[in-house]
Every structure is written in C-alpha cells, then in structure tokens.
PQR file with spaces between the fields and no chain letter, atoms N, CA, C, O and H, PARSE charges and radii, in Angstrom:
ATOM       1  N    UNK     1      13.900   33.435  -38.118 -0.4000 1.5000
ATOM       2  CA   UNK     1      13.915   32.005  -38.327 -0.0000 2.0000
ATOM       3  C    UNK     1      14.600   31.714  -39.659  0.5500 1.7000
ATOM       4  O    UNK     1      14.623   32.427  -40.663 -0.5500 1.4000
ATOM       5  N    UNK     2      15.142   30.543  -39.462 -0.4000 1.5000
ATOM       6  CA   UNK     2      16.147   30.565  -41.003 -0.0000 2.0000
ATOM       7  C    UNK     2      15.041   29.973  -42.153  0.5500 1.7000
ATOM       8  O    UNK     2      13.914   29.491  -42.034 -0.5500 1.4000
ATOM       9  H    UNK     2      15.124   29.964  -38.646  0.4000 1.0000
ATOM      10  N    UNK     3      15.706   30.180  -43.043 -0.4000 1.5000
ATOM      11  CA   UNK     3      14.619   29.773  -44.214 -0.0000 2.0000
ATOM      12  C    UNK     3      14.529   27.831  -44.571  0.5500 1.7000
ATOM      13  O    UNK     3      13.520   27.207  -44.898 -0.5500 1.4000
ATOM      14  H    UNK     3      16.622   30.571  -43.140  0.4000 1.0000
ATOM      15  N    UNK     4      15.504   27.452  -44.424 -0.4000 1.5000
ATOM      16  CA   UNK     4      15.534   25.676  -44.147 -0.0000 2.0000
ATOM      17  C    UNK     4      14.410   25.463  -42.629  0.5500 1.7000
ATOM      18  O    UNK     4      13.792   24.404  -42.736 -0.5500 1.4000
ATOM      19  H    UNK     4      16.324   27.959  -44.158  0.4000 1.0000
ATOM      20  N    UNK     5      14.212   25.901  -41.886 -0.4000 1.5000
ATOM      21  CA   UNK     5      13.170   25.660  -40.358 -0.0000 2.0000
ATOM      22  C    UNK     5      12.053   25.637  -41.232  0.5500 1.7000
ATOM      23  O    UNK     5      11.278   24.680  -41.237 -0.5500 1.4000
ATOM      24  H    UNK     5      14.714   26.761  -41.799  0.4000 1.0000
ATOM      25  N    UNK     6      11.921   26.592  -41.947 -0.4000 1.5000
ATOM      26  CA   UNK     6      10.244   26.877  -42.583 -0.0000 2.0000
ATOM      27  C    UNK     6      10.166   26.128  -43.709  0.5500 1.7000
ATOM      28  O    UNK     6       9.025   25.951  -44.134 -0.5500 1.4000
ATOM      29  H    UNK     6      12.551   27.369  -41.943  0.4000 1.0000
ATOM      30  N    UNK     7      11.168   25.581  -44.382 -0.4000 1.5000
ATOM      31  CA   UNK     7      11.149   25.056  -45.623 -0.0000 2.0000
ATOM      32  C    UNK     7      10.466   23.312  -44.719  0.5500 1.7000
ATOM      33  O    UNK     7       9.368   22.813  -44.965 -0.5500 1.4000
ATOM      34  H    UNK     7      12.095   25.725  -44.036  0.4000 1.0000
ATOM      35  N    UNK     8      11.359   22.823  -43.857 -0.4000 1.5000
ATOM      36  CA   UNK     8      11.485   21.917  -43.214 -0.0000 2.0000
ATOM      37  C    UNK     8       9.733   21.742  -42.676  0.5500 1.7000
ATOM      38  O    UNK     8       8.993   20.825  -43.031 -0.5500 1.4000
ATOM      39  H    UNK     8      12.251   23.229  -43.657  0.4000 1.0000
ATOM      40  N    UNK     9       9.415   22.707  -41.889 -0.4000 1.5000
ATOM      41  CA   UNK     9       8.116   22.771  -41.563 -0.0000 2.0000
ATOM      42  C    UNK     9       6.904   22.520  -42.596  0.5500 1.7000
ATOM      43  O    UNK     9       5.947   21.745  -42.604 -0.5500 1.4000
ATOM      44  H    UNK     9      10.016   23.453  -41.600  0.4000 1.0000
ATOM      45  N    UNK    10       7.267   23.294  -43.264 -0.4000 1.5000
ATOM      46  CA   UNK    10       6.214   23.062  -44.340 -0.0000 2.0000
ATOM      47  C    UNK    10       5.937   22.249  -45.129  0.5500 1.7000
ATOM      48  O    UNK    10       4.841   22.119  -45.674 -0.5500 1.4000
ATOM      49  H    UNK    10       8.043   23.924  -43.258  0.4000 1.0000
ATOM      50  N    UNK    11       7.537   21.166  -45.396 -0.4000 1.5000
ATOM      51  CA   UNK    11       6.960   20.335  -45.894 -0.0000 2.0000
ATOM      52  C    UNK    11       6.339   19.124  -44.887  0.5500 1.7000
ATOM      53  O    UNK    11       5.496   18.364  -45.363 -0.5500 1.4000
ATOM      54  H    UNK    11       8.428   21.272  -44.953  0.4000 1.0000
ATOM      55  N    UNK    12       6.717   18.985  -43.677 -0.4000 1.5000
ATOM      56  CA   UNK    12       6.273   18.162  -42.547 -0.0000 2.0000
ATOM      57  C    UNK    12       4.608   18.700  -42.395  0.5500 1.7000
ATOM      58  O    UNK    12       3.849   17.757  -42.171 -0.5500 1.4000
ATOM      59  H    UNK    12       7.403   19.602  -43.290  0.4000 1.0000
ATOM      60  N    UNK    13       4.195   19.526  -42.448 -0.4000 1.5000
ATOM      61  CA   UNK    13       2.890   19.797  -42.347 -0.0000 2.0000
ATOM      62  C    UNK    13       2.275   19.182  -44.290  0.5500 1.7000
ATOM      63  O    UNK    13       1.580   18.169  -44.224 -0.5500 1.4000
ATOM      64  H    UNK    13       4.810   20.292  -42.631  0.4000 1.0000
ATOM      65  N    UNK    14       2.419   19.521  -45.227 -0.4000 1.5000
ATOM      66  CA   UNK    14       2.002   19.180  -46.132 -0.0000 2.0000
ATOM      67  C    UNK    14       2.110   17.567  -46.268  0.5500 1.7000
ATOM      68  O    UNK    14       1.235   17.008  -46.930 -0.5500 1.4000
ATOM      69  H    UNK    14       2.984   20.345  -45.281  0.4000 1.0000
ATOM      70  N    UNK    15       2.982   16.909  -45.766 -0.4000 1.5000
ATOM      71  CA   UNK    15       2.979   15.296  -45.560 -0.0000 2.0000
ATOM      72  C    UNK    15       2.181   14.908  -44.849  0.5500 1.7000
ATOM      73  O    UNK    15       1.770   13.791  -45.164 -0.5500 1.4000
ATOM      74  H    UNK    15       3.693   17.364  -45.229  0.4000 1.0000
ATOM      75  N    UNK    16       1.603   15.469  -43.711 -0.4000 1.5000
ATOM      76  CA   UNK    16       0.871   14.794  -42.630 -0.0000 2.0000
ATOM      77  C    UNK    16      -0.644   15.435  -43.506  0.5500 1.7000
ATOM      78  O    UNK    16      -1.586   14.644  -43.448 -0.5500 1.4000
ATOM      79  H    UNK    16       1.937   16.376  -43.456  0.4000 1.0000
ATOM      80  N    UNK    17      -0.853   16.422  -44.084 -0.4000 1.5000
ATOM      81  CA   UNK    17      -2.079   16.138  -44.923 -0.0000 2.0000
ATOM      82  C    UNK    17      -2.327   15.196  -46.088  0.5500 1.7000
ATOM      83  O    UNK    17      -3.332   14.498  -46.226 -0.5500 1.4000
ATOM      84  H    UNK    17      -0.088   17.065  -44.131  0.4000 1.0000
ATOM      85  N    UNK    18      -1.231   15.266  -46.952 -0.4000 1.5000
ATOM      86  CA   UNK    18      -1.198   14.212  -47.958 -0.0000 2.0000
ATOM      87  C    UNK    18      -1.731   13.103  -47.505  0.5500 1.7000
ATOM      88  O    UNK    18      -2.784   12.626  -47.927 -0.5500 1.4000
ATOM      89  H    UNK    18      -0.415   15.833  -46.840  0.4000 1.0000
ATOM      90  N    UNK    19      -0.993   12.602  -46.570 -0.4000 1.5000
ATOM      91  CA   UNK    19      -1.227   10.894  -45.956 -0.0000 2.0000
ATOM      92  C    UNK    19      -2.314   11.006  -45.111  0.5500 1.7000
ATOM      93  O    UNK    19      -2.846    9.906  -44.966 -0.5500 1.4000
ATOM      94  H    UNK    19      -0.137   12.990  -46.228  0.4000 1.0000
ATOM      95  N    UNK    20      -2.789   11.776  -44.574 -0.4000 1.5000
ATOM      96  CA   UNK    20      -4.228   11.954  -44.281 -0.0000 2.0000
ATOM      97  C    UNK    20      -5.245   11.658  -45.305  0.5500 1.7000
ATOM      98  O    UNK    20      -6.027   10.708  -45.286 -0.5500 1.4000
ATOM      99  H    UNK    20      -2.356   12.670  -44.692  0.4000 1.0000
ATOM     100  N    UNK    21      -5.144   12.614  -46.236 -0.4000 1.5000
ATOM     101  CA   UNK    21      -6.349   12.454  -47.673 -0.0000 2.0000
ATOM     102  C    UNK    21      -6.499   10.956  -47.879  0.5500 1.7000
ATOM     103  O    UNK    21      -7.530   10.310  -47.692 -0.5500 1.4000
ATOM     104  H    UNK    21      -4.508   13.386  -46.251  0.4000 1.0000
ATOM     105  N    UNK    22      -4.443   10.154  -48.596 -0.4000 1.5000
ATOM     106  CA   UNK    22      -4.561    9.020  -48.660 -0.0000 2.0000
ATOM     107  C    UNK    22      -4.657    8.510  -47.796  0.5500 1.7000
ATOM     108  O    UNK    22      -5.388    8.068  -48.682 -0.5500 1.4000
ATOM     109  H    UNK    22      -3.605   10.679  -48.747  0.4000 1.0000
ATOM     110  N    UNK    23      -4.732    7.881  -46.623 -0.4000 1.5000
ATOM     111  CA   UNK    23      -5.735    7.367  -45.864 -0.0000 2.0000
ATOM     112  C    UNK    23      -7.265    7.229  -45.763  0.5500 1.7000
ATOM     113  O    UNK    23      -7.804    6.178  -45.415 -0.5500 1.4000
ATOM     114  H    UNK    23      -4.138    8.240  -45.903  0.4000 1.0000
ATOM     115  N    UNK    24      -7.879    8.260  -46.060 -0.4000 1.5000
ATOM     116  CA   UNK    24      -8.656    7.956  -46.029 -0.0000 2.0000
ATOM     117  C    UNK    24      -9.647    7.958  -47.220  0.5500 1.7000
ATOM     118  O    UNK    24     -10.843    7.714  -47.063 -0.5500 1.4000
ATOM     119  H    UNK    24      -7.442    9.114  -46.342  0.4000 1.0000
ATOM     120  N    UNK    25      -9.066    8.259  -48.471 -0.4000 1.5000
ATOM     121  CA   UNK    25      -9.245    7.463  -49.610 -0.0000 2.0000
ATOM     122  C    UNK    25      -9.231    6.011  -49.633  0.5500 1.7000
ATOM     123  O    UNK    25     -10.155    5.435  -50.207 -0.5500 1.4000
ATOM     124  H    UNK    25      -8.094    8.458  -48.599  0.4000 1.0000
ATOM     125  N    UNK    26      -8.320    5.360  -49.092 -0.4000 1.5000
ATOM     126  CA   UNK    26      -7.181    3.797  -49.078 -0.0000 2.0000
ATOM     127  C    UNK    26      -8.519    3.503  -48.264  0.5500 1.7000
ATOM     128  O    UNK    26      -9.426    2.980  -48.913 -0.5500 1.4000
ATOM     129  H    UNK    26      -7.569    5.828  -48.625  0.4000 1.0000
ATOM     130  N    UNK    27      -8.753    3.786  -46.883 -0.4000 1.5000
ATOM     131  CA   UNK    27     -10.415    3.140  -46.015 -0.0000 2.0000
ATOM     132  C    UNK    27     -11.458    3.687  -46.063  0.5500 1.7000
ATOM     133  O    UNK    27     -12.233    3.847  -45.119 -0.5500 1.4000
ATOM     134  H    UNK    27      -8.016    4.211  -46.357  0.4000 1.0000
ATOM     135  N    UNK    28     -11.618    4.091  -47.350 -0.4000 1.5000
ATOM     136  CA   UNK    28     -13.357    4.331  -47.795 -0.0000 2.0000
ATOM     137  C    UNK    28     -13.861    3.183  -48.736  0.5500 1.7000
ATOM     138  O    UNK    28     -15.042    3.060  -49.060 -0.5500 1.4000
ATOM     139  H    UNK    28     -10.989    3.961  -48.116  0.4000 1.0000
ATOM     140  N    UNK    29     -12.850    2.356  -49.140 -0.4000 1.5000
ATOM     141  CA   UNK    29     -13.262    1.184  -50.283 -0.0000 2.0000
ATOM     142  C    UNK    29     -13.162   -0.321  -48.894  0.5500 1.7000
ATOM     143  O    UNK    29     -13.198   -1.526  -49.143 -0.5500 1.4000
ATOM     144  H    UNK    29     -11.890    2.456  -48.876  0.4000 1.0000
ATOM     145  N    UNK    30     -13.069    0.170  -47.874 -0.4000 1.5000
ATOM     146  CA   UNK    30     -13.403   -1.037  -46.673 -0.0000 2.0000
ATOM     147  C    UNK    30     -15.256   -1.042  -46.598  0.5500 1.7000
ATOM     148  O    UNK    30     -15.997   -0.059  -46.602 -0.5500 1.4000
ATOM     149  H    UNK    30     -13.039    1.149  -47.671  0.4000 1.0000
ATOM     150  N    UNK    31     -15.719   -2.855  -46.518 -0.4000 1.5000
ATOM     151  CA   UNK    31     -16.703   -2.403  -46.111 -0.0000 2.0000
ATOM     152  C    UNK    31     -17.103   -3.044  -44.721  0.5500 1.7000
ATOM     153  O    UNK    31     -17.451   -4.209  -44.909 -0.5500 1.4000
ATOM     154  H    UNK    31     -15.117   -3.654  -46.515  0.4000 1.0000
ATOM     155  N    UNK    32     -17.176   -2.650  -43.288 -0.4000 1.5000
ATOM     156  CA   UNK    32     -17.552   -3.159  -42.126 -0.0000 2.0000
ATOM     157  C    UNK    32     -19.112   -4.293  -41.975  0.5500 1.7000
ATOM     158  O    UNK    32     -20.325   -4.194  -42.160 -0.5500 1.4000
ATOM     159  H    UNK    32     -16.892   -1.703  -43.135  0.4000 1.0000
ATOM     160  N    UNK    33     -18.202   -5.243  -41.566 -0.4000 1.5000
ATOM     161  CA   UNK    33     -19.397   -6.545  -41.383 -0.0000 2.0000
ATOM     162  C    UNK    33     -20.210   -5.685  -40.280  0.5500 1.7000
ATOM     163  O    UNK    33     -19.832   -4.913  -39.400 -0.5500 1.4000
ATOM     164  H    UNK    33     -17.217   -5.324  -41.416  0.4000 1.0000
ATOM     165  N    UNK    34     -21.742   -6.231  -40.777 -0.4000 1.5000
ATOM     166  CA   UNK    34     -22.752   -5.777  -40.022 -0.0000 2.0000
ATOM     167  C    UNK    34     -22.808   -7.384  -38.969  0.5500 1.7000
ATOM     168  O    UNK    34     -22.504   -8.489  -39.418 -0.5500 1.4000
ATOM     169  H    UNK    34     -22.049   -6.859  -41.493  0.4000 1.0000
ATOM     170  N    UNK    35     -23.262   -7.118  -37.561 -0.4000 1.5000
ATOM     171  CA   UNK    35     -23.229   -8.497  -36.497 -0.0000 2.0000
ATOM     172  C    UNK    35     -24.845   -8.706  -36.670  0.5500 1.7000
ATOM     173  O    UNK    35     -25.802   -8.024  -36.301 -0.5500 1.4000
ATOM     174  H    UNK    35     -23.509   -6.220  -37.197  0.4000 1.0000
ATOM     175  N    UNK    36     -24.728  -10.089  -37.474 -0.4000 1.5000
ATOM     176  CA   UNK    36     -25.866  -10.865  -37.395 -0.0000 2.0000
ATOM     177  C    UNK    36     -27.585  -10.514  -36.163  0.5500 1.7000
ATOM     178  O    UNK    36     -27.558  -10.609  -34.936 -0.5500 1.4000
ATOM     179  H    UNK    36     -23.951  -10.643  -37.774  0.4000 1.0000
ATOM     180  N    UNK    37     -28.521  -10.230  -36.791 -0.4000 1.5000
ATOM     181  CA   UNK    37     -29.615  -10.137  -35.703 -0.0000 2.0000
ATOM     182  C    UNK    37     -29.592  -11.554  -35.123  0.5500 1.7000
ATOM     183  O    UNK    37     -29.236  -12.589  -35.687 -0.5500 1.4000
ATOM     184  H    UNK    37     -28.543  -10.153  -37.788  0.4000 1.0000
ATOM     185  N    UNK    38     -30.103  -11.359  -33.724 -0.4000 1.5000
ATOM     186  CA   UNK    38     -30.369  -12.876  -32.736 -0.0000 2.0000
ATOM     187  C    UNK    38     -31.529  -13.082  -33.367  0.5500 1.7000
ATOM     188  O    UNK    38     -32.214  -12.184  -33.855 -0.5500 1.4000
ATOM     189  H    UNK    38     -30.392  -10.518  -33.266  0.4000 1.0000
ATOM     190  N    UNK    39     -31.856  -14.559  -33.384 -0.4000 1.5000
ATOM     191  CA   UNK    39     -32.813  -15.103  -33.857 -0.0000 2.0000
ATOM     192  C    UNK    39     -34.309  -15.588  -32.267  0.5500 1.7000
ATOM     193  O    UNK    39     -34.323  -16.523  -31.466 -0.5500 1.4000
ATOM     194  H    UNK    39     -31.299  -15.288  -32.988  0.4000 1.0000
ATOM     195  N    UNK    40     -34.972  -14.800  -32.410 -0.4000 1.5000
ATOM     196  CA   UNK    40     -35.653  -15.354  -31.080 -0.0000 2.0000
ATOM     197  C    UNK    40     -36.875  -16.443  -31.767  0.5500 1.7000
ATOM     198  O    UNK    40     -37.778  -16.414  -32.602 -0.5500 1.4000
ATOM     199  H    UNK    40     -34.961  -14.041  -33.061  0.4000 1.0000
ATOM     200  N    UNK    41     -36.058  -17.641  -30.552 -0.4000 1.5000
ATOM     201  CA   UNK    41     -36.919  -19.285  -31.285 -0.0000 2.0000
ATOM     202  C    UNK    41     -38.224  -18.924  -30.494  0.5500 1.7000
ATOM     203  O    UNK    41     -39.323  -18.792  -31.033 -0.5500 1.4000
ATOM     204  H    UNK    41     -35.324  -17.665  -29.873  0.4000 1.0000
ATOM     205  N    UNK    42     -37.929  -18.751  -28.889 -0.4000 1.5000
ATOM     206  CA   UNK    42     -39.508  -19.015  -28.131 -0.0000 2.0000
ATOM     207  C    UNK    42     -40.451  -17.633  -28.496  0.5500 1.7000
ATOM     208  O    UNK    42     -40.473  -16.665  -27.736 -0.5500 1.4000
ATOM     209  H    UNK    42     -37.037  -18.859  -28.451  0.4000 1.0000
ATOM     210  N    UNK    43     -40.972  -17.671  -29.354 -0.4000 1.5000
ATOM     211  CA   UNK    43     -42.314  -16.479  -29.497 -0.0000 2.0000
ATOM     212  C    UNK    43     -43.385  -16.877  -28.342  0.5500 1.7000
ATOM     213  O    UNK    43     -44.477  -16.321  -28.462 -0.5500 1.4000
ATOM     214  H    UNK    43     -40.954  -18.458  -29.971  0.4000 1.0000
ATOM     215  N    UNK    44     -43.270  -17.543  -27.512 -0.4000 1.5000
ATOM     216  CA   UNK    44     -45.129  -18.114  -26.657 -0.0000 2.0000
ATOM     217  C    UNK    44     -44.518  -17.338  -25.354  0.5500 1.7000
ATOM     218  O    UNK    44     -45.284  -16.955  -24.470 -0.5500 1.4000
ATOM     219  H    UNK    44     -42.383  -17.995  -27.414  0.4000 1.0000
ATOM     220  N    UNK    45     -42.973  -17.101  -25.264 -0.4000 1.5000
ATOM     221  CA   UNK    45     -43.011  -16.716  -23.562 -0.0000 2.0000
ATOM     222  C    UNK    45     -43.401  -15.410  -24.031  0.5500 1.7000
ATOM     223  O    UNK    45     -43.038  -14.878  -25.079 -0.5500 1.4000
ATOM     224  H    UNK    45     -42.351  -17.412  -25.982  0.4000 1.0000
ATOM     225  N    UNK    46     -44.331  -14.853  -22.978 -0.4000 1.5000
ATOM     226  CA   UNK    46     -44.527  -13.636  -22.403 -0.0000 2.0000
ATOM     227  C    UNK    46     -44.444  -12.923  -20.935  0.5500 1.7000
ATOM     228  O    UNK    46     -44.506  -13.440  -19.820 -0.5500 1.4000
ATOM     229  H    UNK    46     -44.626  -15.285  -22.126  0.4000 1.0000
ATOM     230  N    UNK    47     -44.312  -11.807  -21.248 -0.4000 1.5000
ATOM     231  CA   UNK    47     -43.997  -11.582  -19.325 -0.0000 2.0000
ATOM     232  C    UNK    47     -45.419  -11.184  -18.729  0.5500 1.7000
ATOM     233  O    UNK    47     -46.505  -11.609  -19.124 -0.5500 1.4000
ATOM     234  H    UNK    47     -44.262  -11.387  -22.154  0.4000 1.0000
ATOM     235  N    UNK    48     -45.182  -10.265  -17.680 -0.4000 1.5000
ATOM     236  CA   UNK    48     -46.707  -10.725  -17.183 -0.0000 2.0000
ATOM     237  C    UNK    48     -47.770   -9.478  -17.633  0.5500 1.7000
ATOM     238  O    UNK    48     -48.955   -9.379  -17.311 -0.5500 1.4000
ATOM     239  H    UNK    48     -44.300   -9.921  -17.360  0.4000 1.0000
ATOM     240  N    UNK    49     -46.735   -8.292  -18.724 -0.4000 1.5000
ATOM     241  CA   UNK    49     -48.113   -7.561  -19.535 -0.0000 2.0000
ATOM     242  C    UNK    49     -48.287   -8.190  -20.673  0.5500 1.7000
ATOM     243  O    UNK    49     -48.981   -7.723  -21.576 -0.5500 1.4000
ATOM     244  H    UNK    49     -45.773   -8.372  -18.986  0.4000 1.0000
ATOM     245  N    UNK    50     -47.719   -9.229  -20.739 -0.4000 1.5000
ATOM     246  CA   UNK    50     -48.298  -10.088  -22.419 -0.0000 2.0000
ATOM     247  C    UNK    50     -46.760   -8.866  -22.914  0.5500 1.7000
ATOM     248  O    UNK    50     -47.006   -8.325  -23.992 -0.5500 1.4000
ATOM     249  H    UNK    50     -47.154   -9.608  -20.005  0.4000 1.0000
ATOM     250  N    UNK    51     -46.218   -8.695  -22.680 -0.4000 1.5000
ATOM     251  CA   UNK    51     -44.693   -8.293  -23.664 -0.0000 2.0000
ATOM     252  C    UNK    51     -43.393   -9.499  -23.953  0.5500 1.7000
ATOM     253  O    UNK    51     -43.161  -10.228  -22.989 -0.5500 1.4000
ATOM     254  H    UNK    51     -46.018   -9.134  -21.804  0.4000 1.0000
ATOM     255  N    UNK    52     -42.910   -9.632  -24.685 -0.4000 1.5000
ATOM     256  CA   UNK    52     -41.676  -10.301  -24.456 -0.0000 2.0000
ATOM     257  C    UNK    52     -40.935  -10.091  -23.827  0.5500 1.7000
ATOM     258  O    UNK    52     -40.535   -8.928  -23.773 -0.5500 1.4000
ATOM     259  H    UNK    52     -43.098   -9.040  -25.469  0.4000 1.0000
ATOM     260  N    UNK    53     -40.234  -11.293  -22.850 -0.4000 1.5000
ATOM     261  CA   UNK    53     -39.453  -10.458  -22.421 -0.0000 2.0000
ATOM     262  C    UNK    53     -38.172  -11.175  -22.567  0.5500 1.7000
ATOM     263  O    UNK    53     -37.585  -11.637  -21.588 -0.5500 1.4000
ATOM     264  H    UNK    53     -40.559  -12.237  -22.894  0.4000 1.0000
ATOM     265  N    UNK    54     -37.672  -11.288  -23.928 -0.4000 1.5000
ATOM     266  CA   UNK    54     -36.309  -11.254  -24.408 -0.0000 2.0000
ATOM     267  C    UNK    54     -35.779   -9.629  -24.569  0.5500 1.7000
ATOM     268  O    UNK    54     -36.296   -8.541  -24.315 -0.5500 1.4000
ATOM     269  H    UNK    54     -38.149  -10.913  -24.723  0.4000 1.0000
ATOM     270  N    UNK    55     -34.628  -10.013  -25.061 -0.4000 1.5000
ATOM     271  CA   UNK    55     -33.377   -8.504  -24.635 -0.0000 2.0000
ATOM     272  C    UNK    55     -33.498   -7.860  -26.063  0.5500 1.7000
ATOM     273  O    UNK    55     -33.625   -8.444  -27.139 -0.5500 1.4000
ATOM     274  H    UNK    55     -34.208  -10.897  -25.268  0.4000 1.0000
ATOM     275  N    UNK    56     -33.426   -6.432  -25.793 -0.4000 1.5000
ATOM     276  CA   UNK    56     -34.234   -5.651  -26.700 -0.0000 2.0000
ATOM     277  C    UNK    56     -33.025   -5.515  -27.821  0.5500 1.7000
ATOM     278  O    UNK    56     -32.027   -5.040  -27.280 -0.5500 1.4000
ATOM     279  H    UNK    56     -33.323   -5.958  -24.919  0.4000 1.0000
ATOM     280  N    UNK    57     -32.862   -5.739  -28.953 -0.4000 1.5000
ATOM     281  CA   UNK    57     -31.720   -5.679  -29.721 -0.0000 2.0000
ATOM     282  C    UNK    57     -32.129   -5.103  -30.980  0.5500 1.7000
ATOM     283  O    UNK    57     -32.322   -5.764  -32.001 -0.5500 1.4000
ATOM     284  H    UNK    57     -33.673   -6.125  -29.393  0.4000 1.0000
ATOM     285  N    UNK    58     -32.316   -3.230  -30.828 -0.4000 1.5000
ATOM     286  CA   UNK    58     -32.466   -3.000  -32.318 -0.0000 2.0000
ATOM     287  C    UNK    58     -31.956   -3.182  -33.324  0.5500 1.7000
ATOM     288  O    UNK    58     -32.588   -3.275  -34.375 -0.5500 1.4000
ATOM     289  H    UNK    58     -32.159   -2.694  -29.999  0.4000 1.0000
ATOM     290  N    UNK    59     -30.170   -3.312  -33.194 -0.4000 1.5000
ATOM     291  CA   UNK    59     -29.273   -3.123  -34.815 -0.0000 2.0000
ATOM     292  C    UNK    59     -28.389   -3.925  -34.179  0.5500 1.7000
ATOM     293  O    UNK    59     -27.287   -3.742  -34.694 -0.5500 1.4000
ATOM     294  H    UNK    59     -29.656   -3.236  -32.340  0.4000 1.0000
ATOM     295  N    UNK    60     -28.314   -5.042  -32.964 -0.4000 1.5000
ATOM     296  CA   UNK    60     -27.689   -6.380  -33.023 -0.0000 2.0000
ATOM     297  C    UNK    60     -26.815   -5.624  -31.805  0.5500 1.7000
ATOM     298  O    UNK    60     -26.313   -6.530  -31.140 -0.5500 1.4000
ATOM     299  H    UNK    60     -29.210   -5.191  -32.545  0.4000 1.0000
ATOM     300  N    UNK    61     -26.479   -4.465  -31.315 -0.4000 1.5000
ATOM     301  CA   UNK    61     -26.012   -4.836  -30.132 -0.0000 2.0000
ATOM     302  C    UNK    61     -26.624   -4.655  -28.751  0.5500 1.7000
ATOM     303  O    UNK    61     -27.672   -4.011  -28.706 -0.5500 1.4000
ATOM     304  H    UNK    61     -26.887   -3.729  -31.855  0.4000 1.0000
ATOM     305  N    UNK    62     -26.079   -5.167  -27.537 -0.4000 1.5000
ATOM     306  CA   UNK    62     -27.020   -5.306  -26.784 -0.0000 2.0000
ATOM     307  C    UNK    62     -26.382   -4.278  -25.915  0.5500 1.7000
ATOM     308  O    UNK    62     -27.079   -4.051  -24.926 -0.5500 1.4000
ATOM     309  H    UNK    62     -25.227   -5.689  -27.574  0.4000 1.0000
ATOM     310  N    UNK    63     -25.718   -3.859  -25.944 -0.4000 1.5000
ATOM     311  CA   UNK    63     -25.087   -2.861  -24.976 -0.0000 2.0000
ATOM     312  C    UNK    63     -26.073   -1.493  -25.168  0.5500 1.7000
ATOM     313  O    UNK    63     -26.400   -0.969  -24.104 -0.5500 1.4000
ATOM     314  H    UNK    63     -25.152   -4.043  -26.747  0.4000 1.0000
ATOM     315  N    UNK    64     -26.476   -0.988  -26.150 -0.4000 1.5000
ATOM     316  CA   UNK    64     -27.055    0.243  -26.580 -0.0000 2.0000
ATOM     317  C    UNK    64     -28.196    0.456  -25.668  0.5500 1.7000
ATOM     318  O    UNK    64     -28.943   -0.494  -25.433 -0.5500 1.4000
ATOM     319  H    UNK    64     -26.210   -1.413  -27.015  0.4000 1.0000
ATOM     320  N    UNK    65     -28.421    1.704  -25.087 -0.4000 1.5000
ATOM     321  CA   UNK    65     -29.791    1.834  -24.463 -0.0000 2.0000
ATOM     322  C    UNK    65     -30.310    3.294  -24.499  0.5500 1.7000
ATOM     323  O    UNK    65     -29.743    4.324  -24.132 -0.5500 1.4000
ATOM     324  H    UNK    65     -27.815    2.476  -25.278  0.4000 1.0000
ATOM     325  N    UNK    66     -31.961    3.045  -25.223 -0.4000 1.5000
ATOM     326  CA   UNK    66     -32.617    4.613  -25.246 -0.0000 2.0000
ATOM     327  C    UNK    66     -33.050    4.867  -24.126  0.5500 1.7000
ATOM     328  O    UNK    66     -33.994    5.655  -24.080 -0.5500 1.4000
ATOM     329  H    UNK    66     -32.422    2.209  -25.521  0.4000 1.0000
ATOM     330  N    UNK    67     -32.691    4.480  -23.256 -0.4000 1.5000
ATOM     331  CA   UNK    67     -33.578    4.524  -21.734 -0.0000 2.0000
ATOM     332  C    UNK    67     -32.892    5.307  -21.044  0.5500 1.7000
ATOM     333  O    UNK    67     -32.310    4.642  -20.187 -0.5500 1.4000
ATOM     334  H    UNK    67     -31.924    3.839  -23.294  0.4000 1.0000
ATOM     335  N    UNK    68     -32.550    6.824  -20.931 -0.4000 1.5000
ATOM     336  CA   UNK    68     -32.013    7.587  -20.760 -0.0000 2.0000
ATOM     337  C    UNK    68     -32.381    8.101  -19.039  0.5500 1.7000
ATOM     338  O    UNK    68     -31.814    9.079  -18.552 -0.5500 1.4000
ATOM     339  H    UNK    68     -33.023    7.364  -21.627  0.4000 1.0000
C-alpha cells in the first residue's frame, strides 16, 4: 500500500474522532425541557375498587408501560 493511502487514512480516521469528542463536548452544555406533569382536577372520580381511574403518568409520558 503506498504511503499517501495510509497517510490519507489516518488522517480521515483521526477527524471523525476529533469531531466526535467535539460534538459531544458542543451537546453536553444543552439542557432538554422536561414535559410538564398533567394536572388531575377531578380527585372524587373513582373506579369501582375506589382507584382512580385517570391514565397512569409517572415522568409525563403516557406511552411508557411497566405492565410487561
């Protein structure tokens, strides 16, 4: 292999780490909005074991489920 292929290579691999590191130096000083908790107004409905039965929202989204 000629010595410019490897010269060439190596520095193409050492760039794609550089700008890796900075990257993710550059989005560690981001900080991600947390989505507001729902506010539940009716506290009196209950279902029929005396539970609520509004939608279970531990950390605001509703898609998530431990119910495996």
């Amino acid at each position: 292999m000629d010595t410019i292929w490897v010269i060439v290579i190596v520095v193409l691999v050492l760039g794609v780490v550089v700008g890796n590191i900075t990257l993710l130096k550059y989005s560690a000083k981001f900080k991600f909005p947390t989505p507001p908790k729902p506010v539940d107004d009716d506290k009196t409905s209950k279902g029929p074991a005396g539970k609520s039965e509004g939608k279970k929202t531990s950390n605001g989204f509703d898609d998530e489920d431990d119910d495996w």
